[in-house]
Every structure is written in structure tokens, then in C-alpha cells.
N, C-alpha and C positions, 0 to 999 in steps of 0.2 A: 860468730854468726853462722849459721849453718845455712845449708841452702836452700832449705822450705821456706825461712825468714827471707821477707821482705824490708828493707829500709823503711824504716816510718819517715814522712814527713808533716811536719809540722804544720796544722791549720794556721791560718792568719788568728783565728781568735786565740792561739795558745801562746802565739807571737807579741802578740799586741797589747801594750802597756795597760792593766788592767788600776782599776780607777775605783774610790769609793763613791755610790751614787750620793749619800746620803752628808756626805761634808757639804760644809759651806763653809765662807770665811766668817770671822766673828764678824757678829753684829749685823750677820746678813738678815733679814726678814725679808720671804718674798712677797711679793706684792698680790695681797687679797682684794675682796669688793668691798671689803671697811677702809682701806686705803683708800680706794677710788674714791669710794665717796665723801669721803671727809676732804678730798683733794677738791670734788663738784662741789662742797659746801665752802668750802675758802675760797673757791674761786666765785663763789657766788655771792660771798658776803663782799667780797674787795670790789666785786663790780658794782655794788650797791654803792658803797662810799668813793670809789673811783673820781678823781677830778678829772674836768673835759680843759681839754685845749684851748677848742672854741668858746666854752665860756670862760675862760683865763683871760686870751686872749681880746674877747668883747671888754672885761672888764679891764684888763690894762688899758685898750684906747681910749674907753668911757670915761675911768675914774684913776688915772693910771697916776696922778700927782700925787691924791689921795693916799696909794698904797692900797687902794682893795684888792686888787689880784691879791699881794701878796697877804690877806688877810684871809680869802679864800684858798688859798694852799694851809694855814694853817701857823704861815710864819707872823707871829705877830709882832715878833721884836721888828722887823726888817718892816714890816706894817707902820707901826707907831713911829722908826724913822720916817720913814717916805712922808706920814703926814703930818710930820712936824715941820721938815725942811721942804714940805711941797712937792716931793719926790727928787729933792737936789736939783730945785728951780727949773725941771724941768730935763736935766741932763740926765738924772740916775732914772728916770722914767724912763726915759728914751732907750738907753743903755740897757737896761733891763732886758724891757721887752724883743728889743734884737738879737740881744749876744746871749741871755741868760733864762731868759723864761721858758725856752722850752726843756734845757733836761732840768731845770727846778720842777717845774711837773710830773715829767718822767720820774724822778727821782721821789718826788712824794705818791705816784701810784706804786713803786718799789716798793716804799716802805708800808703804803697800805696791806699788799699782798703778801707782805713779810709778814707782818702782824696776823691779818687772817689766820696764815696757814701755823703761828704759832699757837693761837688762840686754836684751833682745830685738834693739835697735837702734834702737828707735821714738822719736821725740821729740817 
């Protein structure tokens, strides 16, 4: 080095671990407004079919021997028991409706929304 030269020092950008913009991991897709919307459209179609609580709930007090709630969620085997044995004279009613009816609800809006968003193309 002579001594007109000056020591170069390195910019941070020369420094700094340089990156491809344009990778992504497999199978990445970023998220378009055809995404969105087909996301606004399943979520639209599940609300439609969506079961309520409160009317779960009204019908297990009203007809809860019967087995309609659970004819209204969809389950008919567990239906056609309840109103064959009366709802298990009265105890599997009971049982039900306290311990078990609400994430059987929860659990059939799950799977509605599940469906939607496959029905849509979403997975």
C-alpha cells in the first residue's frame, strides 16, 4: 500500500448477508384478493348454515326426551336413541344438556366451517 492509498472500509451493505428476494419456501402462495375472497365466501356460506346455541339449547329444554336438539345438530343416530329410550328416562337428557351440549355444537359449527372453506378450495 503506498501512501496516496487510503484503507478502504467496508459499507454495511457489502458486510451484510445478502438474500435472494424472490425465494420462497415450497408451496408458499402469497395471499391475493381471490384468496380473500373466497375466505369472505366460506365464511359466508358457514354462517348461513351455522347452528345457534340458543336454539340448541331451547330445544333440548322443550323436547330434550325426544332427542331434537340432537336431530338439529345433525346427529341422528344419538337422535333416534334419545327417542327411543326417552332420552334414557330422562337422565341422558339431563347429562347432555349440561356436560355435553355445548362443544357438540361447537364442534358441528367446526365442521361446518371446515367444509365451507373446502367446498371454496381452501385448505
Amino acid at each position: 500500500m503506498t501512501h496516496d492509498q487510503r484503507p478502504t472500509i467496508p459499507s454495511p451493505q457489502d458486510t451484510a448477508p445478502q438474500y435472494q428476494q424472490d425465494a420462497a419456501p415450497a408451496g408458499y402462495r402469497p395471499n391475493t384478493n381471490d384468496d380473500m375472497l373466497r375466505e369472505t365466501r366460506a365464511r359466508n356460506d358457514a354462517d348461513n348454515d351455522r347452528k345457534s346455541m340458543a336454539v340448541g339449547y331451547a330445544l333440548w329444554f322443550f323436547f330434550g326426551v325426544l332427542g331434537v336438539h340432537r336431530f338439529y345438530l345433525g346427529h341422528k343416530g344419538v337422535g333416534v336413541g334419545m327417542l327411543l329410550t326417552l332420552g334414557g328416562l330422562g337422565f341422558w337428557t339431563l347429562a347432555d344438556g349440561i356436560f355435553t351440549y355445548h362443544g357438540a355444537v361447537n364442534r358441528r359449527n367446526s365442521q361446518i366451517m371446515a367444509a365451507a372453506r373446502r367446498a371454496h378450495g381452501i385448505y
